[in-house]
C-alpha positions as CSV (number, residue, x, y, z in Angstrom):
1,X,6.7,20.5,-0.7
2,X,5.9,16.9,-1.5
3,X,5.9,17.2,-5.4
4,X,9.3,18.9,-4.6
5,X,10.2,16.2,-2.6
6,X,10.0,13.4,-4.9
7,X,10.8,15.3,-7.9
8,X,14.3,16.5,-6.4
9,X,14.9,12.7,-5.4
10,X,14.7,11.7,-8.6
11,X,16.7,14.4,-10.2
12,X,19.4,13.2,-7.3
13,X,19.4,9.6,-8.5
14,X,20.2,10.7,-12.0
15,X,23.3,13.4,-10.7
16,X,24.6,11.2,-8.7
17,X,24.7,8.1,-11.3
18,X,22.5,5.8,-9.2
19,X,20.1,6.4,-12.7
20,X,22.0,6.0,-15.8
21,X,22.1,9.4,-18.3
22,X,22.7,8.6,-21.5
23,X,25.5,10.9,-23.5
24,X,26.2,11.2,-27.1
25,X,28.8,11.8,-29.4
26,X,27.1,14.0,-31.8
27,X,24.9,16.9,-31.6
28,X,21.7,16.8,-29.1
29,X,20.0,19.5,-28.5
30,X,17.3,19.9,-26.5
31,X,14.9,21.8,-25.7
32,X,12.4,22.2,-22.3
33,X,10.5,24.4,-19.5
34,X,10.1,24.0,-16.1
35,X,6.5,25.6,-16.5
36,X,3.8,23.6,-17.7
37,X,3.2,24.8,-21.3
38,X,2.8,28.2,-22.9
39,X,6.6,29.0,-23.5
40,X,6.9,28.3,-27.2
41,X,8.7,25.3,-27.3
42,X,7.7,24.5,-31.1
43,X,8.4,27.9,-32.2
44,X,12.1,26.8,-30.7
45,X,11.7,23.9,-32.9
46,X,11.4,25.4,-35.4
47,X,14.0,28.3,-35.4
48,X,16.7,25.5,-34.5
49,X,15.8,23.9,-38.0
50,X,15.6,26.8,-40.0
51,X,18.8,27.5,-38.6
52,X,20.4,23.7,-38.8
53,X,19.1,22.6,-41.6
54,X,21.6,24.1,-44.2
55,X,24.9,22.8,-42.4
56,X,24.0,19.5,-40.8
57,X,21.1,16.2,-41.5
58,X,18.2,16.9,-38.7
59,X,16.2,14.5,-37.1
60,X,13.2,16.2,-34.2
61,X,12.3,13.7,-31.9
62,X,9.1,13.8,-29.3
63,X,6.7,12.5,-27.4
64,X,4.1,13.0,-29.5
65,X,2.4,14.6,-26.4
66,X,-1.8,13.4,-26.2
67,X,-1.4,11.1,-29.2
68,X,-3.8,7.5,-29.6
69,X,-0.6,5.4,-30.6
70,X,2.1,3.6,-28.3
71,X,5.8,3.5,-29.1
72,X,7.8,4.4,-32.0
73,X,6.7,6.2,-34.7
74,X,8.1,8.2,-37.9
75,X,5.8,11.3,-38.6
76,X,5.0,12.2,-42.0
77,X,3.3,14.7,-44.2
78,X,-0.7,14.9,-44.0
79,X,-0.3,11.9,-41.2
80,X,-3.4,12.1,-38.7
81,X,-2.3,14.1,-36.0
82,X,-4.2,11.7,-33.5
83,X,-1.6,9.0,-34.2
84,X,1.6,11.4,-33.5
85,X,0.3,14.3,-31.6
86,X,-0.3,18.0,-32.8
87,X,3.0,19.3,-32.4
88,X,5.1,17.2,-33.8
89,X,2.5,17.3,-37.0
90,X,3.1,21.1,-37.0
91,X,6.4,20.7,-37.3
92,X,6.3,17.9,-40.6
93,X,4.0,20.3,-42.4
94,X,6.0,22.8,-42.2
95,X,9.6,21.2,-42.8
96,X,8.8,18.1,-45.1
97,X,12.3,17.1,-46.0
98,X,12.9,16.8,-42.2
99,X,13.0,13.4,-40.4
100,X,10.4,14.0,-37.5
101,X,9.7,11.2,-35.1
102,X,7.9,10.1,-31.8
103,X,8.3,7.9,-28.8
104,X,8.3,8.4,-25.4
105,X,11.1,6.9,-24.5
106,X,13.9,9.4,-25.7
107,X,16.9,6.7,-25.4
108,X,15.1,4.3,-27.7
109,X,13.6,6.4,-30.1
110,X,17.4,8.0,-30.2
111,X,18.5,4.5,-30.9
112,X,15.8,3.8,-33.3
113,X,17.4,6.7,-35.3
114,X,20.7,6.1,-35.3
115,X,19.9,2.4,-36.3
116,X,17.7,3.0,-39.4
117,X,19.0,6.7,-40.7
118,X,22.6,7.2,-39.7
119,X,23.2,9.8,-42.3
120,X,21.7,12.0,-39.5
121,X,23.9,14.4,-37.6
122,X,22.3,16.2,-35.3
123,X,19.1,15.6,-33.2
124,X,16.8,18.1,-32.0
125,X,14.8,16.8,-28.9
126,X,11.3,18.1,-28.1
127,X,10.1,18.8,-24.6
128,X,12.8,17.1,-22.9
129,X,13.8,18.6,-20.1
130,X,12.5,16.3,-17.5
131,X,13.9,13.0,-19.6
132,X,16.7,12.8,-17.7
133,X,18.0,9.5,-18.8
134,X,19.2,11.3,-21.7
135,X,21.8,14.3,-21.1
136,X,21.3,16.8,-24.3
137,X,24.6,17.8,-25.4
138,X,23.4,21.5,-25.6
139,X,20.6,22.1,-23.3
140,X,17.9,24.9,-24.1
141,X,15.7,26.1,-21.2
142,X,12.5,28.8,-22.0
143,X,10.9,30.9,-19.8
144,X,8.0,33.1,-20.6
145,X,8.8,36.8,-20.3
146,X,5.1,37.4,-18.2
147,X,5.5,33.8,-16.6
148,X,8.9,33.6,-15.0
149,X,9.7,30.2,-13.7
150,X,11.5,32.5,-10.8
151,X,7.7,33.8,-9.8
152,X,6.4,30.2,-10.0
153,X,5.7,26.9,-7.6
154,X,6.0,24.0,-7.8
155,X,2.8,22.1,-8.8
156,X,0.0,22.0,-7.2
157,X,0.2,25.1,-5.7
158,X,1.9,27.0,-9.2
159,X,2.5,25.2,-12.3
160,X,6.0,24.1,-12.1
161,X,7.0,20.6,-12.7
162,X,10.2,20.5,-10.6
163,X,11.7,22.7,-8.8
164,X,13.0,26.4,-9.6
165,X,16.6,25.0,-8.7
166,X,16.2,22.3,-11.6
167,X,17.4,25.6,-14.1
168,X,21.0,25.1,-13.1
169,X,21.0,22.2,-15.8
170,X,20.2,24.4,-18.9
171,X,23.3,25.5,-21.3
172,X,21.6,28.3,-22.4
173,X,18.2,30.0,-21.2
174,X,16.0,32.2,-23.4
175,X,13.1,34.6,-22.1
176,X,10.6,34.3,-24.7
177,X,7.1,36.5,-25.9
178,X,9.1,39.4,-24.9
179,X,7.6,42.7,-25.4
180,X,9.3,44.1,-28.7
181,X,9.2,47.6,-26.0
182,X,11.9,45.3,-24.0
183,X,14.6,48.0,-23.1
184,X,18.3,46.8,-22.4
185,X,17.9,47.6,-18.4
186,X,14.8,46.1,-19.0
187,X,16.7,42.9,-20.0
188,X,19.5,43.5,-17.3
189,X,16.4,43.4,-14.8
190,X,15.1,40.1,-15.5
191,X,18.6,38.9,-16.4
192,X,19.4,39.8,-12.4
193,X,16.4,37.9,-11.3
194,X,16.9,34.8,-13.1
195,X,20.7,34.5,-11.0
196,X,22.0,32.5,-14.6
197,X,25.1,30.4,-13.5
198,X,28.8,31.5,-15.1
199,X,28.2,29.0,-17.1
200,X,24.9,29.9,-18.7
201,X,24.2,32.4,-21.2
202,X,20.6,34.3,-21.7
203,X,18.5,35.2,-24.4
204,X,15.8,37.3,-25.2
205,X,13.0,36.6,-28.2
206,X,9.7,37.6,-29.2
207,X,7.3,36.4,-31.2
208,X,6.6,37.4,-34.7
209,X,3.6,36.4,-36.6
210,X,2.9,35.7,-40.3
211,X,0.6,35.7,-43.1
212,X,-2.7,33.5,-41.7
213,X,-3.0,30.6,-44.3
214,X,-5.9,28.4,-45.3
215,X,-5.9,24.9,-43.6
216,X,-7.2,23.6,-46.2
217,X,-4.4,25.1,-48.8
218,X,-1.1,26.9,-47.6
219,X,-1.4,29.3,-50.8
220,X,-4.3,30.8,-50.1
221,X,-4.1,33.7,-48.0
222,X,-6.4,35.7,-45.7
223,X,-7.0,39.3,-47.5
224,X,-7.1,41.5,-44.5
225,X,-7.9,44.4,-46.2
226,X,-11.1,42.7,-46.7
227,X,-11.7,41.3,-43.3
228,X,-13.3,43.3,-40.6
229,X,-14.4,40.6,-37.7
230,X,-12.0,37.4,-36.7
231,X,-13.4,34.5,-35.1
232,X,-11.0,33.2,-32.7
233,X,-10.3,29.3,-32.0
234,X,-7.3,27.9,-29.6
235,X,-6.6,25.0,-28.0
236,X,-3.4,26.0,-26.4
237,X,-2.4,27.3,-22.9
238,X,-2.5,30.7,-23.3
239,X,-3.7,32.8,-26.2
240,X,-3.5,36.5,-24.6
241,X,-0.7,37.3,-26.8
242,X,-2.4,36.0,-29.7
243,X,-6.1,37.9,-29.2
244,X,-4.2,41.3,-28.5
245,X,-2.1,41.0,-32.0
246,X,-5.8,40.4,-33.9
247,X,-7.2,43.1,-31.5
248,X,-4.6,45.6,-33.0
249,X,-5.5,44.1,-36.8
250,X,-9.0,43.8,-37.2
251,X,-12.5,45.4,-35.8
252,X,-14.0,42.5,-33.9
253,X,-12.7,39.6,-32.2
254,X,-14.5,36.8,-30.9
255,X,-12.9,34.5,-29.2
256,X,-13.4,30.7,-28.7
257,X,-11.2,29.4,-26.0
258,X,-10.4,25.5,-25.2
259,X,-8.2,23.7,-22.9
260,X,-4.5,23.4,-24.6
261,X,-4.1,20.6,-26.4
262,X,-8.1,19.9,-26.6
263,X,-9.0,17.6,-29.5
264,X,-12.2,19.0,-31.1
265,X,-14.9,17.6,-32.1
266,X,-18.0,17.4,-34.3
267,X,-20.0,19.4,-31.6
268,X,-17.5,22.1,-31.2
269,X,-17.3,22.6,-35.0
270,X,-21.2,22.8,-35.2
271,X,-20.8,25.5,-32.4
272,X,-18.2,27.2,-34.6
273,X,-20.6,27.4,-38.1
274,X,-23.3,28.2,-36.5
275,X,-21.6,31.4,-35.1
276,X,-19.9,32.1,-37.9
277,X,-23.2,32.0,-40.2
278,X,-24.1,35.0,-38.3
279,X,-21.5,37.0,-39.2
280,X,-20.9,38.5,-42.5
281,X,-19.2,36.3,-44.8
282,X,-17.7,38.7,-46.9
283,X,-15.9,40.5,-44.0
284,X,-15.2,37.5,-41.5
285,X,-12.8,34.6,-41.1
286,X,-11.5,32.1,-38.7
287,X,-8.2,31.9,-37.2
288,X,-6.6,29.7,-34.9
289,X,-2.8,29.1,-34.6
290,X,-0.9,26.2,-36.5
291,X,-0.8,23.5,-33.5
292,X,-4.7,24.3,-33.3
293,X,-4.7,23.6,-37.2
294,X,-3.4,20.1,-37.1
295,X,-6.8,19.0,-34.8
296,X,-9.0,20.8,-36.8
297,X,-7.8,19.7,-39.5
298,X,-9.3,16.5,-39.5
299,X,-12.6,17.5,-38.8
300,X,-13.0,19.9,-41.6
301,X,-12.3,17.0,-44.2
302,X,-15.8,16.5,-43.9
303,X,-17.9,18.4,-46.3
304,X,-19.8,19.4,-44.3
305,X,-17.2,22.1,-42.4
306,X,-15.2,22.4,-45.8
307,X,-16.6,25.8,-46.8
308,X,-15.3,27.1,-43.1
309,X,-12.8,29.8,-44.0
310,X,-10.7,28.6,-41.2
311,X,-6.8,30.3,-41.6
312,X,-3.7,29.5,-39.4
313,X,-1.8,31.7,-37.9
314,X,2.0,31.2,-38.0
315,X,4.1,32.2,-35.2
316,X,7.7,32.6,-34.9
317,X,10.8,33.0,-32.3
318,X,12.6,36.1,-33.1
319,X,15.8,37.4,-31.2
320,X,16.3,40.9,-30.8
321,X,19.2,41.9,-32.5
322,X,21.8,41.6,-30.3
323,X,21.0,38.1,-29.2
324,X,20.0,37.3,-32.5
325,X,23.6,37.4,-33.2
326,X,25.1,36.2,-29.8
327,X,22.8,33.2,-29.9
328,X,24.0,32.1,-33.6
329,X,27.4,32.5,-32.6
330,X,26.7,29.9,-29.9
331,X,24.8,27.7,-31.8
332,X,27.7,27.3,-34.8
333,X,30.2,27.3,-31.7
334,X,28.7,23.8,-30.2
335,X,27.6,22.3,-33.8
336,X,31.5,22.8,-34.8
337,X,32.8,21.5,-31.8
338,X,31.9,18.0,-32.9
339,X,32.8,18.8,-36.4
């Protein structure tokens, strides 16, 4: 009740204008949780570009969350992730031609933008929905289908970080890592639950993963007709849904599991080979998920964790159909209406 407190008297400073919120005049969309982690904000990211990117100049800015450098700071391809943070890494390497950026201060890295790149249209902001000196134009709030933000408290006692009544300021809210066995009453159920204002429409997505790639190359693939036994490695905040899809693909999975956003180190990769040397090399790999990548990344420069056959795992957002269309519809709705 006192982290609810404080949190809802700051939120009150910012509705009633004692704290300033900063509005644009050109597409910002954000996008947030009120659960700490685990509700595929990148993967968001991500869909937002692919979807974006053909009819308007992007810029993603974060915070660069767990990063080693202060302020400002463009993100580019093959950067260290320790300078900019994993996530927004993730998101360079796969969307080069993309202008991705970190600071923590949203209204001056929004500034430092405009300033230096003003050929961009539209800005995509990263993990924003507690910034509230910046008011997104279009406001994107996600919620994971087995961690409703409705079945949550507040932290310490549950893992909110404001209160449940904080999802009246989202545009649009979309359930995500949906069972693809989701039934339409199923959706009508949750839909009920969540109480979505008038204003408000609600989405539901799944995730959909990909071929795994080599860190250390993007075109080589993992042969899974060859591979019987997976070695597991995440860093993220919850990787259930990730163990049962390799479960359902492959004989053996051994899992490795750190705290999300842990940055390895030499003694966990030395863990990690001398596991692996165990295993038959012929019918084993590594896998860990694209975020993961970015730290591990930098340890397996060395030669001598090179010859780890460590893959990545790409995961998507996917609507189902029906929302797959609404949701496009309401997308190219709001980017037109500054048009």
């Amino acid at each position: 009740w006192l982290y609810s407190l404080i949190m809802n008297c700051r939120n009150g400073l910012y509705r009633f204008g004692v704290l300033k919120r900063h509005v644009y005049q050109y597409p910002v969309i954000g996008v947030g949780n009120l659960r700490l982690g685990g509700t595929g904000k990148t993967p968001m990211i991500e869909l937002l570009i692919t979807r974006l990117q053909k009819h308007t100049s992007l810029a993603v800015l974060s915070r660069g969350y767990g990063r080693k450098s202060k302020g400002f700071q463009y993100v580019e391809v093959d950067m260290d992730s320790e300078l900019v943070g994993d996530e927004p890494s993730q998101i360079k390497s796969n969307f080069p031609k993309v202008l991705v950026a970190v600071d923590a201060n949203r209204v001056s890295g929004i500034q430092k933008i405009q300033s230096e790149h003003p050929e961009i249209q539209t800005i995509l902001l990263d993990d924003v929905y507690q910034h509230l000196s910046v008011k997104p134009n279009l406001l994107i709030l996600l919620t994971a289908y087995d961690h409703l933000y409705v079945d949550d408290y507040v932290l310490p006692a549950g893992r909110l970080r404001e209160s449940k009544s904080g999802a009246v300021r989202a545009d649009i809210i979309v359930v995500t890592k949906c069972p693809e066995s989701l039934t339409p009453l199923g959706k009508r159920l949750i839909k009920d639950r969540l109480v979505p204002q008038p204003f408000q429409s609600v989405f539901f997505a799944t995730e959909a993963y990909s071929q795994p790639y080599a860190i250390s190359d993007k075109s080589i693939l993992l042969d899974k007709s060859l591979i019987k036994t997976i070695v597991l490695i995440t860093g993220i905040a919850s990787a259930k849904k990730l163990k049962d899809y390799l479960e359902r693909s492959f004989s053996a999975v051994n899992h490795i599991e750190f705290g999300d956003h842990h940055w390895f180190n030499t003694a966990d990769l030395d863990e990690l080979s001398s596991g692996f040397k165990k295993l038959d090399r012929n019918s084993s790999a590594i896998v860990t998920t694209e975020k993961d990548a970015q730290r591990l990344s930098l340890l397996t420069k060395d030669e001598k964790y090179s010859d780890l056959p460590i893959f990545a795992l790409p995961v998507q957002t996917s609507f189902f159909d029906e929302d797959e269309r609404a949701f496009n519809l309401k997308l190219n709705e709001f980017v037109r209406s500054f048009a």
